[in-house]
Structure formats: structure tokens, C-alpha cells
N, C-alpha and C positions, 0 to 999 in steps of 0.2 A: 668504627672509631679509627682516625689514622695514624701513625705510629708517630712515638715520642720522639722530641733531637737528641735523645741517644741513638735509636735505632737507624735514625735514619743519617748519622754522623758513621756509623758501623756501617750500614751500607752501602754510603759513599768510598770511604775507606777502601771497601772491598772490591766494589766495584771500580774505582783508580788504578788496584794493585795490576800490572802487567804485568803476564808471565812470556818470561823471553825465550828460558829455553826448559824441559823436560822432555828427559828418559823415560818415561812411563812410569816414574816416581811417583808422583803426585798424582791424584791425593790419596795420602797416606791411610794406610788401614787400619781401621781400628785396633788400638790396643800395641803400635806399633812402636818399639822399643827405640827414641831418641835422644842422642847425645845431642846438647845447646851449647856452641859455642859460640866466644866472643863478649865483650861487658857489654854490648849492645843490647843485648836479650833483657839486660836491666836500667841500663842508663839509655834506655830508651829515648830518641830523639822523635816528639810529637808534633814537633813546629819548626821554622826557620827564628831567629831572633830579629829583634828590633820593634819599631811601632805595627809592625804586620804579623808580630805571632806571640807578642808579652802579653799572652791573656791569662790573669789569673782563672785556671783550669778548676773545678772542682773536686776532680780526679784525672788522674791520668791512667791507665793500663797500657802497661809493658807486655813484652811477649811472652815472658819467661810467667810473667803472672796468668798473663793469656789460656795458656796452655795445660799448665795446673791446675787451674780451675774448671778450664774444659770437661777434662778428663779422657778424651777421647783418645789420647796416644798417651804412649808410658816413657816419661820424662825420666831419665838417671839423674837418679836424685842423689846420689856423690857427687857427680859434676856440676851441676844447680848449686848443690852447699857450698861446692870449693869456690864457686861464681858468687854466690851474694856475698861468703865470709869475705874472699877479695873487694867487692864494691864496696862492704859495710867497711873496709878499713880504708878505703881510698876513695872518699865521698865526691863527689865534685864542689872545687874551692870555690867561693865566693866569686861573682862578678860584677866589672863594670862593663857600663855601655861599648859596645865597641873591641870587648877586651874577651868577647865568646870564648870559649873551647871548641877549638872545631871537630875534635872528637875526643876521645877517652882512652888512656893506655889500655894494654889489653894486658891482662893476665899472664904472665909467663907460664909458655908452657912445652912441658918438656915430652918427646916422644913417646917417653913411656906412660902417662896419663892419657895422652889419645890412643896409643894401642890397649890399654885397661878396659878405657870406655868404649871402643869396638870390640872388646870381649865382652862387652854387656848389651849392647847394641847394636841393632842392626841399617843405623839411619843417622846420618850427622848432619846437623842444622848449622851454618855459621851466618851470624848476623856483621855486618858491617856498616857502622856508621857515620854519617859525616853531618855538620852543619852550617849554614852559614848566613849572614844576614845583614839588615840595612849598615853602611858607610864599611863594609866587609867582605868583598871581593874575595874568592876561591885564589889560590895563587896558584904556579907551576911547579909546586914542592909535593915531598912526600907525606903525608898527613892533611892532603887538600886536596887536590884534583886526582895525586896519586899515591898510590896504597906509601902507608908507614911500614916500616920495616915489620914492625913484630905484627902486624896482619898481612903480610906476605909469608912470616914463619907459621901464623897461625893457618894457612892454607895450605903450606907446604905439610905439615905433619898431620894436619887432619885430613887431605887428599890419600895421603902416602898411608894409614890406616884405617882407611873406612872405601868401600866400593861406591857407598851412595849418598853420595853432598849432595846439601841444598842448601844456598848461598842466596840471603838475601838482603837487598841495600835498603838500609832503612836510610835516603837521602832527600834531598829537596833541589840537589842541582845534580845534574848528569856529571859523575866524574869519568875517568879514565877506566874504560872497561878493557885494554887491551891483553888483560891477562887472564880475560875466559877463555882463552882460547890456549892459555898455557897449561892448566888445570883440569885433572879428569872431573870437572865438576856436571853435577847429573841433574841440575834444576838450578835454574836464576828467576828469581823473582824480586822485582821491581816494586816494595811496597811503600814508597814516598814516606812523607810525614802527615800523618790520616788523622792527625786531631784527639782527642781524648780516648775516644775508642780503636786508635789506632792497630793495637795490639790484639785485640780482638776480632778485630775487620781482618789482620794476617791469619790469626789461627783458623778461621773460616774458610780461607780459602785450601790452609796445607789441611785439614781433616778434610774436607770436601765438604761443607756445612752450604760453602756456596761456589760456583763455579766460577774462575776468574772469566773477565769479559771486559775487562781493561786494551787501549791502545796506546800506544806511545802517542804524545804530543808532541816530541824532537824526534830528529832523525840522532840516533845514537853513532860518531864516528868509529872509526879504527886507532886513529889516533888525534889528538888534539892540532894537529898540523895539518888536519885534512879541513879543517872549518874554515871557509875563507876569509872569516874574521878575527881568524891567529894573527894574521899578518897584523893588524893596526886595531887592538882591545889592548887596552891600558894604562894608555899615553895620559900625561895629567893636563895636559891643557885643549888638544885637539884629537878629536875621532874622528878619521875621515872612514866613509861609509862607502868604502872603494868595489864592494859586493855587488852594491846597488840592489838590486831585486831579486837577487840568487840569494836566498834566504835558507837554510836549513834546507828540507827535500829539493827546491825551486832551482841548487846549487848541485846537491849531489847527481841528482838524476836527470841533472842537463851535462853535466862533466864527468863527477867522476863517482858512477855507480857502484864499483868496484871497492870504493871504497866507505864503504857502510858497511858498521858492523851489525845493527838492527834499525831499520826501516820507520819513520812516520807513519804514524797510523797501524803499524804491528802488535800483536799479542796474541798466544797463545791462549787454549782454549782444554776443557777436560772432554770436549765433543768437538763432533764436525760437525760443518754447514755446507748445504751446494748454496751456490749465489745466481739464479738467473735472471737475464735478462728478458724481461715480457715481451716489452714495448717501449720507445722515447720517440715521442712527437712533440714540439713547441716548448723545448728543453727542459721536457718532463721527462723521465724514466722509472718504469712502474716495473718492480722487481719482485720476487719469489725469492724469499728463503724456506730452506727446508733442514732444519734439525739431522742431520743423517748419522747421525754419533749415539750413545748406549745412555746420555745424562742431559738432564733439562741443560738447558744454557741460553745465554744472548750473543747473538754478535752483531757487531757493526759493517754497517753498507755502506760505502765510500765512494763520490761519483768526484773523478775529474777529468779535466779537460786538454786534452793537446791541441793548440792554439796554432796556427800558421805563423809561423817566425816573421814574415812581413818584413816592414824596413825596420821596423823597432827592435825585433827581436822579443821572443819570451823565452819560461823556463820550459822544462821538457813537459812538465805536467802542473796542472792548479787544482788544489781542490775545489769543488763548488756546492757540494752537498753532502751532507750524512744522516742516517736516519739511523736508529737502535731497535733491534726487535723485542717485543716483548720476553719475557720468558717462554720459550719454547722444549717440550717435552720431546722424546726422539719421535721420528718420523711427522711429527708435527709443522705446518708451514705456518709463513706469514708473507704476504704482499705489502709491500711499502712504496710508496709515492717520493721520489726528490725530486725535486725542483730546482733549476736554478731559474739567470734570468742577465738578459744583454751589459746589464750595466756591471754585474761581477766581473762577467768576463771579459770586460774591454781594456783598454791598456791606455797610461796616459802620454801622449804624448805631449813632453815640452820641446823637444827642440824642433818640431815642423817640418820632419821626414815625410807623414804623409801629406802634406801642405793643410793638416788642421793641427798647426799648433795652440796648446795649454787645453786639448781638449782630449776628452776619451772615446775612443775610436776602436771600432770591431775592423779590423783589415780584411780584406778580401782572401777570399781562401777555404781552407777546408777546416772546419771543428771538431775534432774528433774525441766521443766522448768514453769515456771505461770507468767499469762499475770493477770494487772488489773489496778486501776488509784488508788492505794496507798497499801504500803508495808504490810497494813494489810486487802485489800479486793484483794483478790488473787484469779484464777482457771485455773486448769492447762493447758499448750499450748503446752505441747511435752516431750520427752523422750531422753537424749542420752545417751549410755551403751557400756561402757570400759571392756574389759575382763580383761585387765593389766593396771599397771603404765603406762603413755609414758611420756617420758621429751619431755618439748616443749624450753628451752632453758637451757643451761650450762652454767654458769658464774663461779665468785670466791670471794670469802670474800671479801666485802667491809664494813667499818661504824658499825662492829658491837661490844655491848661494850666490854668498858675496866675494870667492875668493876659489881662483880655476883650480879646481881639481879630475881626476878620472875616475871611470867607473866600468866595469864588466860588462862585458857584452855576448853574447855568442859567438863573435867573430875576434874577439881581439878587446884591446882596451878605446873607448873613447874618452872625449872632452865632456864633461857637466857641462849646460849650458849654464849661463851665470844670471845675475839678478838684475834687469832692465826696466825697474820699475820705479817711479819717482813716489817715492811712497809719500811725501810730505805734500803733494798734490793731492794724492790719492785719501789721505786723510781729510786735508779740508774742502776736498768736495763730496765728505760724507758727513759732515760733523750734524747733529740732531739739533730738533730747536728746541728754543728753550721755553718751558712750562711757566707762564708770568706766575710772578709769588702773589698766593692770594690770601696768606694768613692765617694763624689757626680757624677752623670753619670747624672746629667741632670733631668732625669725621675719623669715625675708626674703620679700621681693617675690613673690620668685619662687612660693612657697607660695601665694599668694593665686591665683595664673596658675592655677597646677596642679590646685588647686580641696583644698588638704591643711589649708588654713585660710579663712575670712572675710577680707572688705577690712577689714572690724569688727574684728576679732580683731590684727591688724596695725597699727590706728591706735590702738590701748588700748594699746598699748606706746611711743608715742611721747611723748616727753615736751614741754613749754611750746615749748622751743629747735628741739626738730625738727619740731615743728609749727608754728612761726613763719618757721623756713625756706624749709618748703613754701610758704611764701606770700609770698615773693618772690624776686627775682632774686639771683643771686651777688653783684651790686654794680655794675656798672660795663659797658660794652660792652669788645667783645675781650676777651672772658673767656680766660683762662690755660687752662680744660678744654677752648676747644674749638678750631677751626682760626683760622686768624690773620685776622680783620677782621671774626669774628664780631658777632652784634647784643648777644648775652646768654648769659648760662644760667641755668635754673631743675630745678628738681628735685634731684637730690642735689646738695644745694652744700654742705655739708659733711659732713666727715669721718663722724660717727655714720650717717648718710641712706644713705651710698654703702655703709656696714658692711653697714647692711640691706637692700642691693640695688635701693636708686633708683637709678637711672641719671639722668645727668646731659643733659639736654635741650637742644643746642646752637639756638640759634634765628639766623639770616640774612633778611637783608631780602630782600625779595623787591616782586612776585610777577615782573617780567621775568626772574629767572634769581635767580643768588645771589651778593650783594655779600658777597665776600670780595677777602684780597690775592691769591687764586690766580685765573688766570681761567678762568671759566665762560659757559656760552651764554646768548647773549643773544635771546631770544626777541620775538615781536611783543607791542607793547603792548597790555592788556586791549582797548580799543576796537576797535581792528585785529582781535582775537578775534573779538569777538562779531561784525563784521559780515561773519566766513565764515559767520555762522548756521548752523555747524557744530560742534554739542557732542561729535561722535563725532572729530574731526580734531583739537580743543583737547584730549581728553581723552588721546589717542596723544600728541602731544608733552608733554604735563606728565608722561605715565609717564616720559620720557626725563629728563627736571627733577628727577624721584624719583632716577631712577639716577642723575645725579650728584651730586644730595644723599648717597644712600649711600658711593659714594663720594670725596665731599671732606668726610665729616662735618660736615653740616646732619643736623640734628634734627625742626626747623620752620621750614618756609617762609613767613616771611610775607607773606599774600596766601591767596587774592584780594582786592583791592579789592571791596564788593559797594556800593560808594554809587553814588546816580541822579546821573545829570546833569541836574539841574535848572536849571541858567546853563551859558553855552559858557565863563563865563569864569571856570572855577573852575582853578585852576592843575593839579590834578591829575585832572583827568576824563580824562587817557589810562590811569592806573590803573582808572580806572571803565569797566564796558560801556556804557552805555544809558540813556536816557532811562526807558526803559519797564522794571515788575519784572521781568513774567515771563520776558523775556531775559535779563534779567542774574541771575535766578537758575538758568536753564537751564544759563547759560555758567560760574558758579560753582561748580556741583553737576559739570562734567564735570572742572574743572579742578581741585575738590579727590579727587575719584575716581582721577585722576591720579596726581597728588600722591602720596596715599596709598598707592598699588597697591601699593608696596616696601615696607613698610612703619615709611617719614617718616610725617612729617603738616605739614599745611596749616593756615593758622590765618588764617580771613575777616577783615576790616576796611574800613571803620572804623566799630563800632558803637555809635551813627548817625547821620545826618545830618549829616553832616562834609562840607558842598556847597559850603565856602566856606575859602580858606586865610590871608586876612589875617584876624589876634587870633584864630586856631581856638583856640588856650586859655581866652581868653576871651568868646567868642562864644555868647548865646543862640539857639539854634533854635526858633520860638516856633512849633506845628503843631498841626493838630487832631489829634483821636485818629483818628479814621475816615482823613486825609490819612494819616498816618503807618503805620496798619496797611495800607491799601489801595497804598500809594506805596512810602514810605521803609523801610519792615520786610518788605514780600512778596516782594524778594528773598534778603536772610538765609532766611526762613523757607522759602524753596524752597530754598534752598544746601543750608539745614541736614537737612531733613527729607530730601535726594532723597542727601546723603553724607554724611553723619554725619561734619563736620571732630572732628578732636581739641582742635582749642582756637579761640577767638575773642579777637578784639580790640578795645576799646571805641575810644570817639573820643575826643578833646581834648574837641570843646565842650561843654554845658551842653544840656541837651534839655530844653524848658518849663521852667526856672530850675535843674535840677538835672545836676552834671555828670554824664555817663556813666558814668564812674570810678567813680562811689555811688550809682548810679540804679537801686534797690531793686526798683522795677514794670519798669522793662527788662528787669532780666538775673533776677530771680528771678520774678516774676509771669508775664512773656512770656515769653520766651525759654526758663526751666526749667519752669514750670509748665504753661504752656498749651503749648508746643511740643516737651514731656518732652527736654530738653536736660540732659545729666548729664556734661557734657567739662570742661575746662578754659577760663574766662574770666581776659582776663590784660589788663592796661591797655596804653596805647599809652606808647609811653618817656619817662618822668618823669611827674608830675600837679601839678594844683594842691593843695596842702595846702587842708583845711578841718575844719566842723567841722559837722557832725549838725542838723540843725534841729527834729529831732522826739526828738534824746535828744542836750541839750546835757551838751559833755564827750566826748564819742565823738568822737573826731578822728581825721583823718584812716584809716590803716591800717586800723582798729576799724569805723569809718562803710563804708569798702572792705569790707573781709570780713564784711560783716553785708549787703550788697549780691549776696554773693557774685560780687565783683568778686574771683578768686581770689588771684591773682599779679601784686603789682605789680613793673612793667619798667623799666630793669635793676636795681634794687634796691636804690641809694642815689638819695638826692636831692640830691646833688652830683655835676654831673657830672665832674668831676675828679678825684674821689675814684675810689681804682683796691681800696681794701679796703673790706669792708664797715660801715656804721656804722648803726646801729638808734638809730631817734628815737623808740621807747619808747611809742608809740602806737595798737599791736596789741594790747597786755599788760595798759594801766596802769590800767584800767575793769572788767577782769576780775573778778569776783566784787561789783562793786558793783550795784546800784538799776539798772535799765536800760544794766547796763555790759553790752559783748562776753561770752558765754559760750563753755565750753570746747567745745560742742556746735558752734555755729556754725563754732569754726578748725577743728575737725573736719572737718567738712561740708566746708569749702574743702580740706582737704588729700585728701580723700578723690576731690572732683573731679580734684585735679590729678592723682591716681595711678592 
């Protein structure tokens, strides 16, 4: 029988948690005398806030309950009472939206209670927490990105009596770690926000119940000034993306190595591993682990690539494969296979250095490949050697800006190339034809399933109404069709749709579980995912995610988050995996395979470049095309190509001047054309009204569906309004000069069915 989404919510957990540093502390020995410091041990942070982590929980477990209940170390149980009697009188006050606590005052505490409790005690635990979440950005203050005063006293006077700290971040964004290094601290551990069983996924790893095997998904700086994206994270109206493809490790380990405080793809371990090299032929590499440490464990195989700098220029290393080994007892081996493959590792070029411009291209040279279990313990695993360029694919300008800006390079700064493309040509020599109206015929859905008619044959019967339907939402969130605290519904939203057997498409926010009034499980946060580096373990619990979508009636999940963490200080990077694509789209492809397995569905977001949550409505993301396709899009396009979600989500902001919402070369160019994506694209909830710049008149709805921006969400643009009211915008251009054709809201309803 396979374990329940509790256990396997605790195991992810656990597996998430990295351990960064230990003295031969950990793990602690039975019956082992520990002082718990900090309100963290009880106000417990299990989620980031907003529509990605407000799931009514069934339960939640804290550590301080955690470890009580364990039994397995001997908790001072004066300091525990002093700790709850303080929390029970200083509860956490009510909230609004937006209006979080990002963390919790801590207890005054005065010297002489830490030196009592290291007269009782041979082991001090300090918890540390922070939170933060959607339209709520980390700021550069104390009690955010860094330490509040009175958790800097709490460190000082629990250092200054006790020989053996152990110091752990119960966080969701990487803050300012610059004062581990100030502190005799003897163990840091990294145990994110791990979902209901959070608390008990920690105490498993400090007893040793299970061995961490967690890696970092960011490179963790030295200081916040060391991120290349300090320079311009914040600004309210424009992000320029002046980094370009020096993303997280991509940055440091091509510049400045030196200044990493812990490594991408890093974690400690309660064992050792030798990692060898077998064999890599045809950019395979077939590797030998061997357990050589005293405790079962897992660790993770990391193969990347040092690329020939060429005329384009790359980072110092890519990743391109990881694989996880089973459980491994000591002296125990395992052989694992990675793979990669030409098209990861090519580079795009837009501005026509190698004379194939907008295409991607392997440059002549040497590939040099290294296997190891984090981006900075590396040894080499193989060789591949190009005499010539070869394009591995040919495309054409898409998304790229409208306005000169610079961007990094290896050698210095250069010029973006800018946007040379006649997009309003480029439109109407694709526009679809149109499906003649053949009138109610009877025909349901279902016919079309059964293969007794066409999806063609099915949309010629629909008339202006039902076809405008399809393309948007019922109206309002907590839709009346579906369970109570629903996000929306789309698809049959009215009466004639549902005659003809649309089903009505409940949608829930997601991706930690499903925000409804009922409760449901609250799983580890995305980040926490990816750094089990385990897409066969993420992919078993979202099957369980499916099943309770079944049954509590969710339709779609929405989620995964697939945006990079390009700043630590984006409020919702615990929605995000990774700094780097190719993880984050490994980790999105297992968790909408999940997802889906029942058959729900999963619906990615936020499409793209939504790295930033103060003004995200109105916020340009100013990027090159090569940064964008090599960075901010190769994860979607692994999600999509490796699971085929059933719908997608665009973003709030504005990408190179244009919102997402009508971003014509995003979602039709890339996304359906070059990446044959034919599902449903549906906007993130409410939009900015506007209007066409290359077919003035087209507004909004009309500008949407000509984007094949399918379904806008929840369906009125008031949100108070609980019925629905049409602004007359999808319709009103119809049959004019460069108005919307009937062809086009086909094409959209066609995706969404």
C-alpha cells in the first residue's frame, strides 16, 4: 500500500530541508538535553501568504510540538513554558490581505535565562523566522531580508552560553545570511516552509529519523550587493534585466566565485559519497555512486557543462542533468545514467555574431563536461568537440525589446538588440479562417471525445454568445458551480454550453494544496520541492493533490509557479523553484504529471517574468530575447513539452512594453507556434484594460483574443460584481477593417475545449 499525503508531505519536507553547515552535531543523540529558542518553535511559519499558500490546513505541527511528541531528545521544559506562556499572551493579531507579519517579536531575553538553560542543557536550538508573500516584496530593512534587533540579541546571548547552536531558518526566501560567519554557530539548517508536517519533516532530520539530502536551489550570496540584480529590483514602473543570462550560479561562477557564501546545488549530508565517473559517450554519462559514510543516505549527481565562450559568450557552467540516488546503506553503490541533449546546451543568438541570427546554435569548440553534488565541487566526466557552428534550430524575432538598453557580457557591457519586427503584418498574415455557422446541429462534447464528429463540426454550431462565453470566466471568484471558496469557473458558464455538454471547469488557487472553505493538505512550498532534487517524489505527492481535487471538486490547480528567482527579494519566490531553468522546469513537468494523473489539470504560472511583486500590474520587464528564451521561458518550455499542462497562466506585468495578457509573440509565436502548444491560455485574475497599438480600436477582450490570450479570469472586471457583465469589447470590431474575426474567437474556444 503506498503512503498517505501526510507522509509523503513529511517526506518532502525532509527531504527539501538543506543542511549547510555542521560540526558533528547533528544528528542529535537520543535523549539529548535541548534548550528551544525563539517564538518560531511555536508560531511556526508553514507557508508563504497570498493565493499560493492561504490553504485552510487541517492541522498544522510546529517544531516545539514536533519534538515533544517525538520524544527522542529531552526538551527543557521551563524554557518551552516560558515560550508558549509568551506566545499564549502575544497571539498573532488579526489580518488583512497584504498587511502579513513578516515575522514575530521574539521573547525578551535576558542572559541569565540562557545561561540557566545551558546549566540544564547541553544543545541550543534557535529557530528563526520570516515571511513573505503575494503584492509583498522582502525589503532592505531589519526584520525582512535582515536580522531584527532582538534576534540578533537572541544570538548573541545564546552563542555567548551554550558551545553547541543549531540555528534554523524556518524561511521561504533566502535572507541575509552574512552573520553566520559572525557567530560561533555549530549547525545551520535550512528547513523552508514544508507544509503541514513541516515541523515534523525538521525534527527527523535533527534526531536522525532520516538523513538530510536536500540541495540548495539558489546560490546563497555574502551579501545582498553581491546579486547582480541589486542594482535594478524594485523600480515601480521598469525592470531592466541588465544581467541578462548571468542568473544566480551562471553570475557568480563566471565573476565572482569568491563571493558565495553557499553554492547552488549544495547540502550537507550525515554520510559520505565518492561520485565516479564510468563512462559519457553521445552526452550520456553513466556514473557510480558509492555510500562510503557509517548511515544510509541519498545524494544527488549534478552534471554541467562548460560551454566555449564563442562570439556570444556563456556563463562559466550550465547545468544539464541530475539524477537522485536511491536510498543507499554504507558501502552500498548505485550507477545512474544523465543525459543531456544539443538543444539544452545551445545558446540563442539574436544579434547574428555567429551569422545565424534568432537562431540556436552550438559554437564551435570544446564542451567540457563535470559531474559532482553542487556547482562548486565539480570533476570532469567527458569531452564534446565541434569543429564548426551547427544550428540546432531556426526560428524568428520574437519579444524582443522595444526600447535600447545593456546587458552583461563576459567581456564588458553590450547593446540589446531591439525589436525589428512589423508585428501588425506579422499578425494578419496568420490570422485563421473562419468555421461557417452551421447552427444548432444538436452535437455535444461528447461527440467530438468519441471521434462521431469534428471539434470543427461542434464550434459551427455555436453561436457569437457561446462563443464569447468560452472566453471568459463566469464572473466573479466563488463561483456558485463549484465548491465554496472556489477561484473561478470557465467553461460552461451558461446554460446553452452546459446543454451542449461543456462541463464547467472549477479552478482553485494553488500550487501548495487547494484554497478553498473546506480543508485541504497543505503541502511543502515550491522551493522546498525542488531542493529534494527529486521530480519522482514531487510527482507522487501532487498524484495525491489530483485526488483531492477529485474529490473536493477542483477542476484546476492553479500552479505551478514556473518563474526564476532572479532577486531573493521577490515576495513570492517560495511559489518559485530556482534560480536556474532547467530545474525548475524538471520540477514543473513532475508536478503537473501529478496533477493530472486523475484526470484534473494543472495550470503553470506566471507567464512571464513576474520576478517582482510591487506595481506587478504595472511593471515593465525590459529583457533581451536570447536572456529570455535561454533564462525566463526554458522553464515553461521544459514544463510544457515534458507534460503537456492543460492550461496556462499569463502574468500581470508588461514584457518589453507589452502586457502578457495581449502579448501576441509570447503566447502565439512561442508558446503555440514554435513550442506546438494547443491547451488553454487563460489570464491571471482581472487585467489592465487597453487598447491595440498596431490595430487601434481593438480593445481590450478583442486585443486578448487575437493574442490568443483565451480566457480572461474571473470574468467581470469588477470585482464585486457577483453576475456577469460584458463590456462589449470581444464583439464590437467584428466584421470591421482590422476588427477581431469570427475565425480568431473560434480558434480561442476551440483551445479551451
Amino acid at each position: 500500500m503506498g503512503k498517505n499525503i501526510s507522509e509523503l508531505i513529511r517526506q518532502s519536507g525532509a527531504e527539501g530541508c538543506v543542511l549547510l553547515k555542521n560540526d558533528a552535531i547533528l544528528p542529535l543523540a537520543p535523549n539529548t538535553a535541548a534548550a528551544v529558542f525563539g517564538v518560531g518553535q511555536i508560531f511556526w511559519f508553514d507557508m508563504g501568504y497570498g493565493s499560493g499558500g492561504d490553504v485552510v490546513r487541517p492541522y498544522s505541527v510546529n517544531l516545539l510540538d514536533a519534538l515533544e511528541a517525538g520524544g527522542k531528545i529531552a526538551i527543557d521544559r521551563a524554557l518551552s513554558k516560558q515560550y508558549r506562556d509568551w506566545c499564549y499572551a502575544h497571539p498573532v493579531a488579526p489580518y488583512e490581505w497584504g498587511t502579513w507579519p513578516r515575522r514575530h517579536q521574539e521573547l525578551p531575553l535576558d542572559r541569565d535565562t540562557a545561561e540557566k538553560a545551558a546549566g540544564r542543557c547541553q544543545t541550543a536550538i534557535i529557530v528563526i523566522g520570516r515571511n513573505e508573500g503575494e503584492s509583498f516584496d522582502l525589503t532592505l530593512e531589519k526584520g525582512s531580508y535582515f536580522l531584527a534587533d532582538d534576534e540578533t540579541a537572541l544570538l548573541e546571548q545564546v552563542t555567548a552560553a551554550f558551545q553547541k547552536v543549531i540555528v534554523i531558518l524556518n524561511i521561504g526566501n533566502v535572507i541575509d545570511l552574512s552573520w553566520v560567519e559572525r557567530y560561533p554557530i555549530s549547525v545551520l539548517l535550512l528547513a523552508w516552509q514544508s507544509g503541514m508536517e513541516s515541523g515534523n519533516a525538521v525534527a527527523d532530520i535533527l534526531c536522525g529519523d532520516r538523513n538530510p539530502c536536500g540541495k540548495l536551489s539558489d546560490t546563497i550570496a555574502k551579501s545582498y550587493a553581491d546579486y547582480p540584480s541589486s542594482l535594478n529590483f524594485g523600480d515601480r514602473d521598469v525592470t531592466k534585466y541588465e544581467e541578462d543570462i548571468f542568473v544566480g550560479y551562471r553570475y557568480f561562477l563566471s565573476f565572482k566565485p569568491d563571493r558565495v557564501l553557499y553554492p547552488f546545488g549544495f547540502g550537507l549530508s550525515y554520510t559520505d559519497f565518492e561520485i565516479k565517473s564510468l563512462s559519457f559517450e553521445r552526452l550520456t554519462a553513466t556514473i557510480k555512486v558509492t555510500n562510503t559514510g557509517n548511515r544510509p543516505g541519498k545524494e544527488v549527481v549534478q552534471l554541467y557543462c562548460s560551454q566555449p565562450q564563442g562570439k556570444l559568450g556563456k556563463p562559466a557552467v550550465t547545468l544539464c542533468a541530475f539524477a537522485k540516488t536511491d536510498m543507499l546503506n554504507p558501502g552500498q553503490s548505485q550507477t545512474l545514467t544523465l543525459k543531456t541533449d544539443e538543444y539544452l546546451l545551445s545558446s540563442y543568438d539574436d544579434c547574428g555574431k555567429t551569422g545565424h541570427r534568432f537562431a540556436y546554435v552550438l559554437e564551435e569548440g570544446e564542451y567540457r563536461f563535470l559531474i559532482g553534488n553542487s556547482s562548486q565541487n565539480l570533476n570532469p566526466a567527458g569531452v564534446m568537440t565541434l569543429e564548426e557552428t551547427k544550428v540546432i534550430a531556426r526560428l524568428a524575432e520574437a519579444c524582443a525589446p522595444a526600447e535600447p538598453m545593456e546587458r552583461m557580457t563576459p567581456w564588458g557591457k553590450e547593446a540589446v538588440p531591439t525589436r525589428t519586427v512589423d508585428l501588425k503584418r506579422r499578425i494578419l498574415g496568420n490570422l485563421p479562417p473562419e468555421i461557417p455557422y452551421a447552427g444548432d446541429k444538436g452535437y455535444k462534447l461528447s461527440d467530438v471525445k468519441s471521434g462521431k464528429i469534428t471539434l470543427d463540426a461542434f464550434v459551427a454550431q455555436l453561436s457569437d454568445t457561446e462563443l464569447e462565453a468560452l472566453t471568459r470566466g463566469e464572473g466573479a471568484m466563488d463561483s456558485s458551480l463549484g465548491a465554496e471558496g472556489n477561484a473561478g469557473a470557465f467553461g460552461g458558464v451558461i446554460d446553452s454550453l452546459r446543454e451542449k455538454g461543456v462541463p464547467v471547469a472549477i479552478t482553485t488557487d494553488g500550487p501548495s494544496g487547494l484554497r478553498l472553505k473546506a480543508a485541504s493538505s497543505l503541502t511543502p512550498c515550491a522551493t522546498a520541492l525542488a531542493c529534494t532534487w527529486n521530480p519522482g517524489l514531487v510527482e507522487e505527492l501532487m498524484l495525491k493533490i489530483s485526488e483531492e481535487m477529485t474529490d473536493k471538486g477542483s477542476s484546476v490547480l492553479l500552479g505551478p509557479g514556473i518563474n526564476i528567482h532572479r532577486n531573493p527579494l521577490c515576495g513570492r519566490n517560495f511559489e518559485y523553484y530556482s534560480e536556474d531553468p532547467y530545474l525548475t522546469g524538471k520540477m514543473g513537468a513532475a508536478t503537473v504529471r501529478g496533477i493530472q494523473s486523475k484526470g484534473v489539470s494543472a495550470c503553470p504560472k506566471h507567464f512571464c517574468c513576474n520576478n517582482q511583486e510591487r506595481n506587478r500590474n504595472m511593471n515593465d520587464s525590459r529583457v533581451s530575447e536570447r536572456a529570455l528564451r535561454e533564462i525566463y521561458l526554458k522553464g515553461f518550455e521544459i514544463c510544457i513539452k515534458e507534460s503537456d499542462p492543460k492550461n496556462i497562466m499569463t502574468s500581470y506585468n508588461l514584457l518589453n512594453g507589452v502586457w502578457n495578457h495581449y502579448n501576441y509573440e509570447l503566447v502565439t509565436v512561442i508558446l503555440r507556434g514554435e513550442w506546438g502548444y494547443n491547451n488553454n491560455v487563460m489570464t491571471d485574475w482581472w487585467l489592465v484594460p487597453s487598447e491595440s497599438p498596431e490595430f487601434p480600436g481593438l480593445r481590450t477582450h478583442a486585443y486578448r483574443v487575437r493574442a490568443q490570450v483565451d480566457v480572461f479570469m474571473p470574468g467581470n472586471h469588477e470585482r464585486e460584481d457577483r453576475e456577469y457583465h460584458s463590456d462589449g469589447t470581444l464583439l464590437e470590431t467584428q466584421g470591421r477593417p482590422d476588427g477581431i474575426t469570427r475565425g480568431e474567437i473560434q480558434r480561442s474556444a476551440k483551445n479551451v475545449l
